[in-house]
C-alpha beads as a LAMMPS data file, in Angstrom:
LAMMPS data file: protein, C-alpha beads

223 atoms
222 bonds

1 atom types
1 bond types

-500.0 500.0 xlo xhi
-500.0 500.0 ylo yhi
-500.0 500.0 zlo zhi

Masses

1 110.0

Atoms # bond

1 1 1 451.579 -64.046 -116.443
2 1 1 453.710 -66.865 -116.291
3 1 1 451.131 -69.409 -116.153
4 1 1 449.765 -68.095 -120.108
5 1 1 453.147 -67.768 -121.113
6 1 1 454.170 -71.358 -120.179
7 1 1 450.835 -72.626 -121.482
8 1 1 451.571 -70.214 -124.757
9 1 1 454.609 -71.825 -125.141
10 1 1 453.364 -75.830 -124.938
11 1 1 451.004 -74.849 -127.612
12 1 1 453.794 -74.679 -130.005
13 1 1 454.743 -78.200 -129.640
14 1 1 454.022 -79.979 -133.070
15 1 1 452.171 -82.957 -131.535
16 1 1 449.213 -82.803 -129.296
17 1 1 448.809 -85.549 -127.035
18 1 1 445.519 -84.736 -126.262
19 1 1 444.684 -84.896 -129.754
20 1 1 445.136 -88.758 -130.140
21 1 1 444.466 -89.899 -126.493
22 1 1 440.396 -89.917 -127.145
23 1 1 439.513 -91.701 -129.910
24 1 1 435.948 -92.710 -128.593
25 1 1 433.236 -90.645 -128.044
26 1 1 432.165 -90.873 -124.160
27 1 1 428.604 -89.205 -124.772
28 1 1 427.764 -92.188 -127.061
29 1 1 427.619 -94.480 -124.579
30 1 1 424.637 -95.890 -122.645
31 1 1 426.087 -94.627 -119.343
32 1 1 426.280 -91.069 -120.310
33 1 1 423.197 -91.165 -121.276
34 1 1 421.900 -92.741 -118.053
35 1 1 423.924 -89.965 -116.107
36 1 1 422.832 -87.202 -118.293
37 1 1 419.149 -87.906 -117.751
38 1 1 417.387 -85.453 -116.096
39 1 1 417.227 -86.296 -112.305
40 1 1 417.305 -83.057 -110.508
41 1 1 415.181 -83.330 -107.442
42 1 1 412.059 -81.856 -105.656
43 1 1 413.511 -79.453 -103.276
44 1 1 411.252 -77.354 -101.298
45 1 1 414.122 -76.249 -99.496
46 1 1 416.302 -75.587 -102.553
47 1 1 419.148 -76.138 -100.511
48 1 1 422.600 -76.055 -102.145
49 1 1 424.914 -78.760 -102.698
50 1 1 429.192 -78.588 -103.757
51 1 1 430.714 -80.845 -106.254
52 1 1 434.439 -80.578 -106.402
53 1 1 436.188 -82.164 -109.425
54 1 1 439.697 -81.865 -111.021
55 1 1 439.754 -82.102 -114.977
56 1 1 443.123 -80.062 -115.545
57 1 1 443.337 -76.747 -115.852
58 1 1 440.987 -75.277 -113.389
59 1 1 440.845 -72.445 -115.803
60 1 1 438.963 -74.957 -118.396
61 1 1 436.970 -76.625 -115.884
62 1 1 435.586 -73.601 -114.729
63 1 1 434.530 -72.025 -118.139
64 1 1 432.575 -75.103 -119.065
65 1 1 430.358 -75.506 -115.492
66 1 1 429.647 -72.128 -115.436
67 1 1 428.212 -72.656 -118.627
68 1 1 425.248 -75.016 -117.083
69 1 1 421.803 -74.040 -115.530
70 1 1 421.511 -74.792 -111.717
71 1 1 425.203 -74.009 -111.186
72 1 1 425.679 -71.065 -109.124
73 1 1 428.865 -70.763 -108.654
74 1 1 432.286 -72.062 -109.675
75 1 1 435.627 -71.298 -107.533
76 1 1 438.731 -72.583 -108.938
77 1 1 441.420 -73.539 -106.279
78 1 1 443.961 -76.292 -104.721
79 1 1 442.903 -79.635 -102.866
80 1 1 444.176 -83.016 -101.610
81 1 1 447.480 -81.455 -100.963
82 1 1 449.322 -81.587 -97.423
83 1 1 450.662 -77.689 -97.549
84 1 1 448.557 -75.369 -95.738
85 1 1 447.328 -72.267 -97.986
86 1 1 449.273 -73.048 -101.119
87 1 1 450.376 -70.568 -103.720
88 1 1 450.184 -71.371 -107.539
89 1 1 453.792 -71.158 -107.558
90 1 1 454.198 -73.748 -104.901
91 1 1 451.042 -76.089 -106.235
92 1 1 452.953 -75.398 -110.474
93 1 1 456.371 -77.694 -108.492
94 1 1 454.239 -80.329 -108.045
95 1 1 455.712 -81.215 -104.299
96 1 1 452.391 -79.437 -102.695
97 1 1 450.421 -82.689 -103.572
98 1 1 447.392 -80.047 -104.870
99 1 1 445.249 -80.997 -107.315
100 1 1 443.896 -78.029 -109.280
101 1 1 439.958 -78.057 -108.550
102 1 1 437.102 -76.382 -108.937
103 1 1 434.384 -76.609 -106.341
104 1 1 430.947 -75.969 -107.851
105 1 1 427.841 -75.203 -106.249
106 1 1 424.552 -76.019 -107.503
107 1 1 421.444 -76.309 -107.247
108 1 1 419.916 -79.857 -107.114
109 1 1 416.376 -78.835 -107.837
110 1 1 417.472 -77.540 -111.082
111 1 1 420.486 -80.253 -112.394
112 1 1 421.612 -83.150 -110.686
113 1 1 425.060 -84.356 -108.953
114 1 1 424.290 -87.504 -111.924
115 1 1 424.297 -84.710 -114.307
116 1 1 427.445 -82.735 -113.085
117 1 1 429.113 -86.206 -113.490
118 1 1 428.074 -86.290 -117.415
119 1 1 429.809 -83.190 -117.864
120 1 1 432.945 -84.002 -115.302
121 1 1 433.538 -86.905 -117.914
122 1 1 433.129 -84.676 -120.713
123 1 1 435.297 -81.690 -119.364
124 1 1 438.455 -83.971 -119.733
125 1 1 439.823 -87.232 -120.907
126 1 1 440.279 -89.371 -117.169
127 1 1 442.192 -91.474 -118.608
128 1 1 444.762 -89.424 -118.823
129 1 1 447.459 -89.771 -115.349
130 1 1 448.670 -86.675 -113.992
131 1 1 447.938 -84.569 -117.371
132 1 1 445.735 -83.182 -119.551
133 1 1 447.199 -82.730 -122.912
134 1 1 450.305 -80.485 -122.671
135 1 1 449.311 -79.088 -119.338
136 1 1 451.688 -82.168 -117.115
137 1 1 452.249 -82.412 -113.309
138 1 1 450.082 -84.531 -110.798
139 1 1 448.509 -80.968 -110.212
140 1 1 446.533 -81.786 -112.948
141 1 1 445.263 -85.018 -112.501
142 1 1 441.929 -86.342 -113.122
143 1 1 439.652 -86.445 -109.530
144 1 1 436.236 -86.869 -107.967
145 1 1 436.236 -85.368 -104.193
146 1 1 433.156 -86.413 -102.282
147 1 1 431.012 -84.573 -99.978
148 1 1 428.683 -87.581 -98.819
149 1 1 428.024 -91.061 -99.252
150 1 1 426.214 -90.403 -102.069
151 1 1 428.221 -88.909 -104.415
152 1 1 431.084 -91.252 -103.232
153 1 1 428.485 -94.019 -104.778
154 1 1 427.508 -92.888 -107.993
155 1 1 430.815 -91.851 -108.766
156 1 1 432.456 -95.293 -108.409
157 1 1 429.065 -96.793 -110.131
158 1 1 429.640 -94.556 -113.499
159 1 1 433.456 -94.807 -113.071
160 1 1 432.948 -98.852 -112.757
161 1 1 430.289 -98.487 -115.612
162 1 1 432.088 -96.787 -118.253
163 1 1 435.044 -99.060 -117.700
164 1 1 432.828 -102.087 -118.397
165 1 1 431.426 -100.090 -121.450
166 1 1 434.933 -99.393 -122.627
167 1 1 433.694 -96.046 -123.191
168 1 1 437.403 -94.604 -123.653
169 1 1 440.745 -96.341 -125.414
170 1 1 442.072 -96.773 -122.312
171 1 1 440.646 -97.282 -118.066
172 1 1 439.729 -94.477 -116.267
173 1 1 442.458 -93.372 -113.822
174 1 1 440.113 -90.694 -112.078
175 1 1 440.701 -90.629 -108.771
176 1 1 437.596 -90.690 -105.858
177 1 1 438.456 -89.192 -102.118
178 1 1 436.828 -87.776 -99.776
179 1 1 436.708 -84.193 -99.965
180 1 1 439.234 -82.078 -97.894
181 1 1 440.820 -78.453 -97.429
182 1 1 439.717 -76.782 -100.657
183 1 1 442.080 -73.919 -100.577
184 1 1 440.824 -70.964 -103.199
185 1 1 443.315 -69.753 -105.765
186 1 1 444.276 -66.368 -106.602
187 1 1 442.200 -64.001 -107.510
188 1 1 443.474 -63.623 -111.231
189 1 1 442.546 -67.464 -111.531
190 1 1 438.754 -66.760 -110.848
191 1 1 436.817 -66.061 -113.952
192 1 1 439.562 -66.617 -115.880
193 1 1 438.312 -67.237 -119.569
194 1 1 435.114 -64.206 -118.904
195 1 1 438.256 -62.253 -118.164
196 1 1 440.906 -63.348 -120.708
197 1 1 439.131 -64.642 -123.510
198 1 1 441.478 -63.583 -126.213
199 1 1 445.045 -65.067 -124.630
200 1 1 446.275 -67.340 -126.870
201 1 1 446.117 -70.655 -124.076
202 1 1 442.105 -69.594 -123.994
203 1 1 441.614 -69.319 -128.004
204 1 1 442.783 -72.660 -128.631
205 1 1 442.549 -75.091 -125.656
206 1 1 439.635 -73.748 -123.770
207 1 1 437.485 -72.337 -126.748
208 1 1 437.615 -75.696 -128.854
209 1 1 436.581 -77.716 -125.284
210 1 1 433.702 -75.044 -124.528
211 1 1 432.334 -75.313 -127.807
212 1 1 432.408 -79.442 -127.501
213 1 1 430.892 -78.958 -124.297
214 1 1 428.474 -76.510 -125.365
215 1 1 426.967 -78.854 -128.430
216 1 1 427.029 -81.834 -125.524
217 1 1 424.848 -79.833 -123.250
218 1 1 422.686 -77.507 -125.350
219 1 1 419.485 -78.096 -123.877
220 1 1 421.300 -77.651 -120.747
221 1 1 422.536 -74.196 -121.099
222 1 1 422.346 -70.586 -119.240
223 1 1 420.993 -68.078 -121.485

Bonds

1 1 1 2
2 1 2 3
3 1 3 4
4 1 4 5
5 1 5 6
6 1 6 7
7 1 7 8
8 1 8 9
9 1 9 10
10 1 10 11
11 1 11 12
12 1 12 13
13 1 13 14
14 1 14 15
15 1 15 16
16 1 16 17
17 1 17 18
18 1 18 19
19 1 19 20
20 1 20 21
21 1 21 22
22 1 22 23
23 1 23 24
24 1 24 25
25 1 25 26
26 1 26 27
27 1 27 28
28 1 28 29
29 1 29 30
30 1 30 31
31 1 31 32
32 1 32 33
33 1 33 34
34 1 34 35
35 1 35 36
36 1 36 37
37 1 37 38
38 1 38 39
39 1 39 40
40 1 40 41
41 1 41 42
42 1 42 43
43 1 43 44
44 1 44 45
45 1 45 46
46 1 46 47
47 1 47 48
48 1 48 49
49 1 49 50
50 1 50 51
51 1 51 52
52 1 52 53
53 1 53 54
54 1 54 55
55 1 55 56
56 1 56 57
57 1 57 58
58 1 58 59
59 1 59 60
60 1 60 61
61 1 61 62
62 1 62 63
63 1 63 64
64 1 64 65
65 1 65 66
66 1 66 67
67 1 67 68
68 1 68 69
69 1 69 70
70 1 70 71
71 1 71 72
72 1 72 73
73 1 73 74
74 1 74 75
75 1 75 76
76 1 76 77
77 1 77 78
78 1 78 79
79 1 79 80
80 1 80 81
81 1 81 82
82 1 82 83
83 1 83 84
84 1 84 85
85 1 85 86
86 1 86 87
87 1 87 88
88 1 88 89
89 1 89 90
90 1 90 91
91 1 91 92
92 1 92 93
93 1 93 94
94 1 94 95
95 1 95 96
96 1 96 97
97 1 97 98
98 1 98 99
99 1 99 100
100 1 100 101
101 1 101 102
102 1 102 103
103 1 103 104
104 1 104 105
105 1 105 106
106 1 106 107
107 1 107 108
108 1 108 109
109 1 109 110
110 1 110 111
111 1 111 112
112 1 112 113
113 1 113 114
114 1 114 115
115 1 115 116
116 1 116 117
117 1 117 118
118 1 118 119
119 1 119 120
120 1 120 121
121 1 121 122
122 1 122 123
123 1 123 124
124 1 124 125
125 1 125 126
126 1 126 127
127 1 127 128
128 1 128 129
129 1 129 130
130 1 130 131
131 1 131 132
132 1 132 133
133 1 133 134
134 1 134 135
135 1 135 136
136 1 136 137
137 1 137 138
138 1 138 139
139 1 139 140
140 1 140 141
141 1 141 142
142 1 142 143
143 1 143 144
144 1 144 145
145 1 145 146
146 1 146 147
147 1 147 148
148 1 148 149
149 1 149 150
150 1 150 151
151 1 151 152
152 1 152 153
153 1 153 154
154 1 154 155
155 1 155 156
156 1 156 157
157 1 157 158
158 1 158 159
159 1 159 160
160 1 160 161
161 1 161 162
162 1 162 163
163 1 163 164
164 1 164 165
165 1 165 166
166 1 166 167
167 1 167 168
168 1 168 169
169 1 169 170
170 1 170 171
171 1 171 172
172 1 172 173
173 1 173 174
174 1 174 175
175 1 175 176
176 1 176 177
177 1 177 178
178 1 178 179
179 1 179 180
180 1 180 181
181 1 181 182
182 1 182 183
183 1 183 184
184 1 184 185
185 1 185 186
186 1 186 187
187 1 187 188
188 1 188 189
189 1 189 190
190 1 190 191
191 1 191 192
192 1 192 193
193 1 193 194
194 1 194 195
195 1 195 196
196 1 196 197
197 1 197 198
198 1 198 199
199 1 199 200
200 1 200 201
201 1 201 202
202 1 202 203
203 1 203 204
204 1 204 205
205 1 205 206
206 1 206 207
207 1 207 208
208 1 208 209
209 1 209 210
210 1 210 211
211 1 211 212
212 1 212 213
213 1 213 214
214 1 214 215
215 1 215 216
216 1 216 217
217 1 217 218
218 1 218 219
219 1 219 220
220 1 220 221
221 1 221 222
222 1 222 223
């Protein structure tokens, strides 16, 4: 798969990026912990909500939500891009104007769109433009893609927050629009690390963030 192979590949660089870009520690700051705070709320209904966030790979994004309790599902896929039903070839140029995304549906009886946010700014390092680590392109830029006026709010708040805080080396660069045409990416993108767990981009980028994430969030866990 071309994808692994090119992500194989990176790995062999002798200098990480990622490794020196994040120096602070964002859960130690006073707005995590006001995001992380338990807020679901009291839904008779239990109607489901959608979060959509880009953190990078989709593949990594995807094996750290579906790790939480309330989220029912997590589709990776292409959005904020201007050509119609996108291929990952087309979205890898970079001329599609995708971002790689995951939409996530949860349940806001059980965790929180607050919550979703603590681990959104965990997933990733926002201040990082158009890249994660060794994984470059503006189709992997850091981005918050609203549903409602709500979610447009409290993102901006803990984006403005954590800025103030200077909760990271540098300022956030995370991007908040309004959500669009979430396109859904191939089927061999979905489930990717459940499915793949021992390729070589999955051992050492995606394990060593899952496990981070994982400590973060214990009490927050599936079983």
């Amino acid at each position: 798969m071309f994808k692994a192979f090119l992500k194989s590949t990176l790995l062999l660089l002798p200098f990480s990026f990622s490794a020196c870009a994040q120096k602070k520690d964002v859960t130690q700051s006073p707005t995590f912990a006001e995001m992380n705070k338990k807020q679901a709320q009291d839904m008779s209904d239990h109607k489901k909500e959608v979060a959509t966030f880009a953190a990078g790979c989709f593949w990594c994004v995807e094996a750290q939500f579906q790790q939480l309790k309330g989220v029912d599902t997590v589709v990776s896929g292409y959005t904020d891009g201007h050509v119609p039903n996108p291929t990952y070839k087309q979205v890898c140029t970079g001329t599609t104007g995708h971002a790689e995304a995951c939409n996530i549906t949860y349940d806001p009886s059980i965790i929180s769109y607050d919550e979703l946010l603590a681990a959104f700014f965990t997933s990733h390092d926002p201040t990082q433009l158009n890249r994660q680590g060794n994984d470059i392109g503006t189709q992997y830029r850091s981005g918050i893609y609203y549903h409602n006026a709500e979610q447009k709010e409290k993102a901006e708040y803990y984006i403005k927050k954590l800025n103030e805080e200077h909760a990271y080396n540098s300022p956030i660069v995370t991007e908040v629009k309004p959500y669009g045409t979430f396109y859904g990416a191939e089927d061999y993108h979905q489930n990717y690390y459940n499915e793949n767990g021992n390729e070589g981009y999955c051992r050492m980028v995606i394990q060593p963030k899952l496990d981070k994430f994982k400590k973060v969030f214990a009490g927050k866990l599936k079983q």
